[in-house]
C-alpha positions as CSV (number, residue, x, y, z in Angstrom):
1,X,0.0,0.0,0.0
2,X,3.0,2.3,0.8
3,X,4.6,2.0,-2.6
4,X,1.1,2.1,-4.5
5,X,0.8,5.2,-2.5
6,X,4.2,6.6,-3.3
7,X,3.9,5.6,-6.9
8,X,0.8,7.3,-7.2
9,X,2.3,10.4,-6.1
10,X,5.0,10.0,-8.3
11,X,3.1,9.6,-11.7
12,X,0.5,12.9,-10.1
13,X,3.9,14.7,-9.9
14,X,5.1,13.4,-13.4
15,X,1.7,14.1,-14.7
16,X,1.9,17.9,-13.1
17,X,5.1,18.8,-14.5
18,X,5.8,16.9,-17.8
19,X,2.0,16.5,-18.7
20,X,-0.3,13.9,-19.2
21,X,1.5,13.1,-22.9
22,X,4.4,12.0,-21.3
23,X,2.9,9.6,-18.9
24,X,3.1,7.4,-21.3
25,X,6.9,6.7,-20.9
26,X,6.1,5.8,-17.2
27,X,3.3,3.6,-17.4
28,X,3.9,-0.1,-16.8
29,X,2.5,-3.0,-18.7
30,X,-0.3,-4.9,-17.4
């Protein structure tokens, strides 16, 4: 749950400053 929670903040911060088009890049396969 901590690292889902981490992660999540992580992609909101990506998803903040390099925008939504580059999440992309950081999403993993599922």
């Amino acid at each position: 749950v901590e690292f889902q929670t981490a992660l999540g903040q992580t992609l909101d911060l990506i998803t903040t400053h390099e925008g939504a088009k580059d999440l992309s890049k950081y999403q993993l396969p599922v």
